[in-house]
Each structure stands twice: as C-alpha cells, then as structure tokens.
N, C-alpha and C positions, 0 to 999 in steps of 0.2 A: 873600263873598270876604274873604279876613286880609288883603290887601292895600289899599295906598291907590290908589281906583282911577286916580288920577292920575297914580299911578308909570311907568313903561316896564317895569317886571316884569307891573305888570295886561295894559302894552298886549299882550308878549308873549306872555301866555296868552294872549288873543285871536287873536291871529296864530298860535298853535302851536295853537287848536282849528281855525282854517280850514284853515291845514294838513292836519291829519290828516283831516278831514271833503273837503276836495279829495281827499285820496290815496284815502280808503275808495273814493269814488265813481270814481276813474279808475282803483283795481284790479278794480275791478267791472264795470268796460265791458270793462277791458282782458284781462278771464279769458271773460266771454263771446265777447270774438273771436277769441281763445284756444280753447275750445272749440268755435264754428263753423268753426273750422277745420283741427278733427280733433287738436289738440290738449290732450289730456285731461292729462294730467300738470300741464301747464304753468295750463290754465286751476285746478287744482285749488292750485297756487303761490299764482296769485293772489288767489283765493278767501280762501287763510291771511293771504296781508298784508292783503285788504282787511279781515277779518275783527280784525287786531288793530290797522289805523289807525283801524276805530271803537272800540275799546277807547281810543285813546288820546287820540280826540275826546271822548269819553264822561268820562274823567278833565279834561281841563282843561276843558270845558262845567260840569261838576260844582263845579270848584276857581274858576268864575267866580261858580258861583249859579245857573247858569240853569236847573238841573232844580228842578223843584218840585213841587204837588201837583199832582192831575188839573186842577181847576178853574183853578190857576195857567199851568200848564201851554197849556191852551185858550185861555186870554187870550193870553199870552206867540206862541201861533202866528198868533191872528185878527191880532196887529199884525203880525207880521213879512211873512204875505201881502201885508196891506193893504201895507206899507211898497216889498215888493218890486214891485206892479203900480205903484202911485204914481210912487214914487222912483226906481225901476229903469228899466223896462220901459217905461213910457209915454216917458221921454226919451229913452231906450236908439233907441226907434222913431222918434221925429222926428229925431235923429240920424243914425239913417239915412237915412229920406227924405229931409231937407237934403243929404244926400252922394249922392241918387240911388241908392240900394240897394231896390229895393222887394221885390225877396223876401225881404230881412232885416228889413226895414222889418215887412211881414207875417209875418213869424217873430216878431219881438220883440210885434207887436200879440197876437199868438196865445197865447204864453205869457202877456201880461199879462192877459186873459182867463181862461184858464185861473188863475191865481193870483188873481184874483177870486173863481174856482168855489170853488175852496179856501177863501179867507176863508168864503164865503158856507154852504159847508158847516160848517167848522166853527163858525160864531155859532151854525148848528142846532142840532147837537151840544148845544154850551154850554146852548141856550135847553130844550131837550128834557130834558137832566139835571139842571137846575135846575125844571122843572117838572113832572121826576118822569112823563114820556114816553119815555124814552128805551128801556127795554125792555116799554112796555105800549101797545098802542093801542086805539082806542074798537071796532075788532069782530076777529074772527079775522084773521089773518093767517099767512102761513110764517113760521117761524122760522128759520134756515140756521145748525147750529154751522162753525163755522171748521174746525174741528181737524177731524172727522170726515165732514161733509157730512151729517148727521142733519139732517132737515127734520120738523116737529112744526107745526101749524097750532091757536092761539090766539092770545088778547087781549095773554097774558104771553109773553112771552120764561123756557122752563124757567129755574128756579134752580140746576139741575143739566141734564148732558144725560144723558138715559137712556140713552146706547149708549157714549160712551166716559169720562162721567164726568166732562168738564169743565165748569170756572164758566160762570154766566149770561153773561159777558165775552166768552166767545166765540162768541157769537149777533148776528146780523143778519136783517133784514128781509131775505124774497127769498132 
C-alpha cells in the first residue's frame, strides 16, 4: 500500500473493498431471483453490475496489498477462516442463544463449521503443494479437467489435458 496505513484514506480503501465485494455478492443473489423468476433481462443487468463491483473489489483489494502469490495467498485465506469461525461465528452464536434465538444460534454454529472445513481444507491445499502432492498421488487415480470434464486415470495429474488443451491447473481428483 503507498499509503500510511494509519491514515483514513487506508481506512477508506477498506471500506470501498467491502463495499464493492458486498455489492458483487448481493447483485448476484439478486440477478438469480431475477432469473427464477422469469426474468431474463433484468437478471442479465445484474449479472453486469455484479460482474464489475468485483472489478472494483479487485482494484482496491490490490491498492491494499492483499493479492499476492499462491502460497501468500493460501496463508492469507487459512487466517481469515480461522479468524471468521473464531471471531465471528462462534460469538455471533452465543449471542444468539443469550437472546433466545436457537435456529440462528444453529445457523451461525453451522456456518462456523463450515468455515472451519474451509480453513481445514485449505491448510491441505497449502501442505500438499508444498510437499509436491498436490497433483501426484502414490497409485492411479481419476483425474477430472475442470474446463472440459476429461477424466484420465493415473498417479500424475496430465501436464496438459489431451482433449481441450488446458494446464495441469485444471485437474482435480474425482
């Protein structure tokens, strides 16, 4: 960041990345109901705004620092899980139970769950590409490209995919 992050222009970008990262995601809810409900046009509206308030998440995420390499990257999300079940979610959920809410109580326990899985997948991630597992495993296995649905059964994840050509990148196990 060129900024001091102590200033209120830093805090701003902060505030103008949530912004726009709220907007992406509520034009995206709000173009699928949009479209379930026969709404084609209008969902396709939305689709555009949501598509350039992540453009403009994208830019002040960027003008904070926060994109960085893959391995930075991976660290950077294993905290903010953790941060979000911890910090969030877990008191979010006593909070409600104090106040008597127990299906939100049970809602917020569920999410924080779930953002556990998340941490816990991605430390995988982290630990498997750092130990040079991540696209090999010790017998055959499927391979699944992403992009094409090409399924190839070995040890390696192709380097290439033989049907449409994409990087090893787009292969998953299964």
């Amino acid at each position: 960041m060129r900024y001091d992050k102590n200033s209120q222009s830093a805090e701003n970008i902060k505030k103008a990345f949530g912004d726009e990262a709220a907007g992406h995601a509520r034009y995206m809810l709000f173009g699928e109901e949009a479209r379930r409900n026969g709404e084609e046009h209008l969902a396709n509206v939305y689709d555009r705004l949501a598509s350039e308030e992540l453009a403009h998440a994208e830019m002040w995420l960027r003008e904070m620092g926060g994109v960085g390499g893959t391995e930075e990257n991976l660290n950077a999300s294993i905290a903010e899980e953790k941060h979000d079940w911890m910090m969030h979610y877990m008191p979010y959920a006593s909070t409600a139970d104090h106040e008597g809410y127990e299906e939100l109580t049970e809602r917020f326990l569920n999410t924080a769950n779930v953002e556990k899985r998340h941490e816990a997948e991605l430390k995988e991630i982290l630990g498997s590409r750092r130990n040079g597992s991540f696209y090999r495993d010790s017998e055959a296995v499927e391979w699944r490209c992403g992009n094409c649905g090409y399924v190839g059964i070995s040890e390696n994840a192709p380097a290439v995919c033989p049907l449409c050509g994409y990087p090893r990148g787009y292969f998953r196990r299964g």
